[in-house]
N, C-alpha and C positions, 0 to 999 in steps of 0.2 A: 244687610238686605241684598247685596250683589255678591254673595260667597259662592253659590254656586255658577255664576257665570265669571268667577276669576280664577286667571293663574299665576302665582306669583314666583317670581324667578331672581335665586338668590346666587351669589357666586361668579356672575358671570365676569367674560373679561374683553373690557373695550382694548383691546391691544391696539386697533387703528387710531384709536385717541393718544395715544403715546408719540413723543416725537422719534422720529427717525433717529438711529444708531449714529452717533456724530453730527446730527445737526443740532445745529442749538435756536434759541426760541422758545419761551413758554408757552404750556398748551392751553391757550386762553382762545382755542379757535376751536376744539371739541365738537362746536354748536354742527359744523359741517361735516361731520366722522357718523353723526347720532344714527341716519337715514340710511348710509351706502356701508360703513363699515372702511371706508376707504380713507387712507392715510393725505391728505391736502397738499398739494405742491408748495412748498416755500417760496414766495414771492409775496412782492408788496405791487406788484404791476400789473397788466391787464391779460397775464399769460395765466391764469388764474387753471386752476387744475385740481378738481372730487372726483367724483363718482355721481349715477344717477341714485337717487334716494328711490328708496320703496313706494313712496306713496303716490311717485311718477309713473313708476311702471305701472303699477296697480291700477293707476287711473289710464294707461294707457290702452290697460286692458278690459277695464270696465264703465269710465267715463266719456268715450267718445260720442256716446249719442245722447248726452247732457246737454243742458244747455252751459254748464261750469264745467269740463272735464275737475278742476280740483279748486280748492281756497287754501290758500295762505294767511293764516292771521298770524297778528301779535298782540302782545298787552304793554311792550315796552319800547321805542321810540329805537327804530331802526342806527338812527343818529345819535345815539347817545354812546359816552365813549368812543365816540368814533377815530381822535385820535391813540387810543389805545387797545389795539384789535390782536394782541399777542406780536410778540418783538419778531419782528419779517414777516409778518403774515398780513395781506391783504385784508381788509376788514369784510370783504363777501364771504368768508369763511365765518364770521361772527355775526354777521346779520340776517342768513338764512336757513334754515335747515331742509329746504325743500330745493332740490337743483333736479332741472327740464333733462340736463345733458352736463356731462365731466364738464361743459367750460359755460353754464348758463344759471345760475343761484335766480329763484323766484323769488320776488319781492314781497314781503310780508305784510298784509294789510292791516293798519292801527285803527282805525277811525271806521268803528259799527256804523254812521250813517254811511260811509261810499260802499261797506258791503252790502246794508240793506238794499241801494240802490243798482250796485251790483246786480243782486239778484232778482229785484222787483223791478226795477226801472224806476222812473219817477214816482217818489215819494208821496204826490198828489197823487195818483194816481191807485187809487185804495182797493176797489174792487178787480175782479177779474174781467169784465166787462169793458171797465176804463183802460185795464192794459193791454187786452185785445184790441181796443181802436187803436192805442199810441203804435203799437206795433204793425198794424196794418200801414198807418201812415209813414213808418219806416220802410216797411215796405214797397212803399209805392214812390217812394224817391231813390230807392235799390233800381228800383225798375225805370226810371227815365234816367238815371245813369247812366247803365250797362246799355242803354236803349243808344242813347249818346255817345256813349265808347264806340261801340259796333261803328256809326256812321263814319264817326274824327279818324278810324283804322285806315281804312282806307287812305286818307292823303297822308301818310305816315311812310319812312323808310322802314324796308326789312325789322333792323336794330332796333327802330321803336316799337316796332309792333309786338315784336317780342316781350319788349316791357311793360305794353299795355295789356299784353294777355295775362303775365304773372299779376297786374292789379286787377283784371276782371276775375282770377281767379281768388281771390282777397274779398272781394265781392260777393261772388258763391259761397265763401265760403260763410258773410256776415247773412246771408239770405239761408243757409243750413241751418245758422241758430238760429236765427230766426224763427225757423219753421221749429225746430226744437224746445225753445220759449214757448212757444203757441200750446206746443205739451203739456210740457212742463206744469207751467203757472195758470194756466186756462182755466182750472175749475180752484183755484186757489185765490182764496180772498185774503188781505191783509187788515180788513176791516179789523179792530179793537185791540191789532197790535199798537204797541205803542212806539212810532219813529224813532228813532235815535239821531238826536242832535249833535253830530261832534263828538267829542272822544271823553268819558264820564270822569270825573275827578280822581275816585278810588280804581285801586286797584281789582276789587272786589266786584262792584258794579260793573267796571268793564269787563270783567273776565264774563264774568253772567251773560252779559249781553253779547259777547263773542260766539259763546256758548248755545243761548236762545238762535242767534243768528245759523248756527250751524244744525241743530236741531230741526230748525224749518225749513231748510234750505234742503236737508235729507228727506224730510216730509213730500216736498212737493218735487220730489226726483230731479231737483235742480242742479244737483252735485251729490255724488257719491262719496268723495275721495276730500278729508279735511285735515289740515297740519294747525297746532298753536304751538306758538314759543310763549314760554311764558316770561322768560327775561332774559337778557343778552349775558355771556359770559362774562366776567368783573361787574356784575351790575351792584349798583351800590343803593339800590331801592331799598326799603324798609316795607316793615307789611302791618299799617295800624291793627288791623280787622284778628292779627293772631295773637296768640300768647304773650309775645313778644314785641311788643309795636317801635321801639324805637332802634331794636337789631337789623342791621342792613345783609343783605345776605350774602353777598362776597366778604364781611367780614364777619359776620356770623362763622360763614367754612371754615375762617381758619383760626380754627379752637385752641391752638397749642395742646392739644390731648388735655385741654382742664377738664373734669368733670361736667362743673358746674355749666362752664360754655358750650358742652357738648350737650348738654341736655338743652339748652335754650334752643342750640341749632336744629335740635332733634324736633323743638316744636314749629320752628317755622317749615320743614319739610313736612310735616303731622296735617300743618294747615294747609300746603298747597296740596292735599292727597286730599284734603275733604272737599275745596276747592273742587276736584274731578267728581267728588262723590257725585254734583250738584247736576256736571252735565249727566251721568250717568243713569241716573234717575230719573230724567227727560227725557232717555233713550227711552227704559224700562216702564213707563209710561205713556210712549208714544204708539199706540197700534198702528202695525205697518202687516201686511197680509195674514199669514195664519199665526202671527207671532205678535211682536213687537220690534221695535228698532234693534234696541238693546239686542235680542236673537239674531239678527241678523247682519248684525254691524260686528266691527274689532276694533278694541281703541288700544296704543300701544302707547302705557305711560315710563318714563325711564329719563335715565341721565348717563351720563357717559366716566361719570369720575365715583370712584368705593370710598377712600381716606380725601375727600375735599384738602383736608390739612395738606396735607405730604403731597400732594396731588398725583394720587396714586388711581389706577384704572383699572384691578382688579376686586372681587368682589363687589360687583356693580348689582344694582337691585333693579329688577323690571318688573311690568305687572301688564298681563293683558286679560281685558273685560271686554264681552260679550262673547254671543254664540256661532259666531262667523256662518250663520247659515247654517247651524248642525252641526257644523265639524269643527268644534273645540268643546271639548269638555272642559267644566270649571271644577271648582272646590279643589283645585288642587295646588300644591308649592313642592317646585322642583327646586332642590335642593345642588348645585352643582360643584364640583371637585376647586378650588381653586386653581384658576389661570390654564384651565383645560377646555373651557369650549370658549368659543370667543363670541361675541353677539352678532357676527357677519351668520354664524348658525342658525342666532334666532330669527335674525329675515329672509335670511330663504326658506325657512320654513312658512314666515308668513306669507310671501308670495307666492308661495306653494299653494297654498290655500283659497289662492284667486286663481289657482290653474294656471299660474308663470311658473315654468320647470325649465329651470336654469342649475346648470353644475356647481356654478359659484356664483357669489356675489360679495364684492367687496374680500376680506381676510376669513370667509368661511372656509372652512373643511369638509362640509357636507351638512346637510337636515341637523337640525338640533333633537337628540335622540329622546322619545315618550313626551313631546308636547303633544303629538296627535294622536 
């Protein structure tokens, strides 16, 4: 049903997921290559060094007058594995794929009630009517603040003053969203949604619910810009709900080339793709101006490794769904040369497409050639 808003992209080659020529370390850190294209500084210590991922800029350039510039989700516990994050590699290379700045990894949000609340405020708080008051009342403790700073300024030396202005402006800056919430969520009721308690058993239901979460959150222009992980690199999860339910999928990848284990592996990737069908069809049914979400939105699904086995990073498969606003044609599969374009191509080409024209990004060459 989503054939003509896809593009499916075969061939490609994560080269930045590759470790460095004489460094050694397995690349069990990938998760932070996906977004920038950019190769990860080896350390285990707080000098920590990517690239900014795409979905930062993007929002940099179309989320500021959100009341969310971007979300971060996950489905799988930031903390898990944590002490095996690839041999010298820092684990913020394996628990985010969304980085603010080369030396700032965003934190990935597990737990559908703190985004609901995220996004809606308090829970109780059901209608649009009720969020309008909470929020006013936020507002008006903004305002005997700042009212209070002004005064306390004055008996203050130089040096503190100075400090007190960078917190007044922390201030303006909680009173911008503010006013941007007011936007936002104002004519938006949460009435007959159903809360989210806490983090859901299955894997399934919380993907869903991550997914509902991000669907609505686009609806009421409360965030443009959304990242999921769906599992950390060596994650050793299992996936009841597929084909396969007692296959863990870092041991699933590594098939020894059997037949047999390559096709089981073959269905638990099968199931995370129908998994996206899910959110994708929520786009496709969500009217959003003279279109739908789905027309207007671009979701970029992909992985950074071709042979899991051999842990090889060419011929890597990508797929991007939706109509980015008219300017992506779907029904199509680009077929690419092996280990000739590398996927720093394919994001700048996506950036391209939010009107970011940059010469590089990350190991690109230039535009990834007839995507557009």
């Amino acid at each position: 049903p989503f054939r003509d808003h896809t593009v499916i992209l075969s061939g490609m080659w994560s080269k930045s997921a590759e470790p460095p020529p004489g460094v050694t370390g397995a690349d069990h850190w990938v998760a932070a290559a996906f977004m920038c294209a950019n190769k990860p500084k080896k350390t285990t210590g707080a000098d920590i060094q990517d690239g900014t991922t795409i979905d930062q800029l993007i929002a940099q350039k179309i989320g500021q007058d959100t009341l969310i510039p971007s979300l971060q989700l996950a489905i799988e516990d930031p903390g898990a594995n944590s002490s095996n994050c690839g041999e010298g590699y820092s684990c913020a290379y394996t628990n985010s794929i969304s980085w603010a700045t080369p030396t700032q990894p965003l934190p990935m949000e597990l737990n559908p009630q703190v985004v609901f609340e995220r996004l809606f405020g308090d829970a109780q708080a059901r209608t649009a009517e009720e969020r309008a008051a909470r929020r006013e009342q936020d507002r008006s403790i903004l305002d005997s603040v700042t009212q209070k700073l002004a005064r306390f300024k004055q008996d203050l030396p130089k040096g503190d003053q100075a400090k007190l202005d960078e917190y007044t402006e922390d201030i303006r800056e909680l009173e911008r969203r503010l006013e941007i919430a007011k936007k936002a969520t104002g004519t938006v009721s949460t009435e007959g949604v159903v809360v989210p308690t806490g983090i859901p058993e299955t894997f399934d239901e919380h993907l869903k619910l991550q997914f509902d979460l991000q669907v609505l959150a686009f609806k009421a222009d409360i965030t443009r810009v959304s990242t999921v992980l769906y599992a950390r690199d060596l994650t050793g999860r299992a996936y009841p709900a597929s084909d396969v339910p007692s296959l863990s999928f870092h041991g699933g990848s590594h098939h020894a080339e059997n037949p047999d284990r390559i096709a089981q592996y073959s269905k638990l990737n099968q199931y995370h793709v129908k998994c996206l069908a899910y959110f994708i069809d929520k786009l496709q049914k969500t009217p959003d101006g003279d279109g739908t979400l789905l027309d207007h939105s671009l979701v970029l699904y992909g992985t950074n490794m071709g042979d899991s086995n051999q842990h090889l990073h060419y011929d890597v498969p990508h797929i991007l769904v939706g109509g980015a606003g008219g300017k992506l044609k779907g029904g199509r599969h680009l077929a690419l040369p092996t280990k000739t374009v590398t996927t720093g191509n394919l994001l700048l080409s996506i950036i391209d497409l939010y009107g970011i024209h940059q010469q590089s990004l990350g190991d690109s060459t230039g535009p990834l050639s007839g995507l557009v």
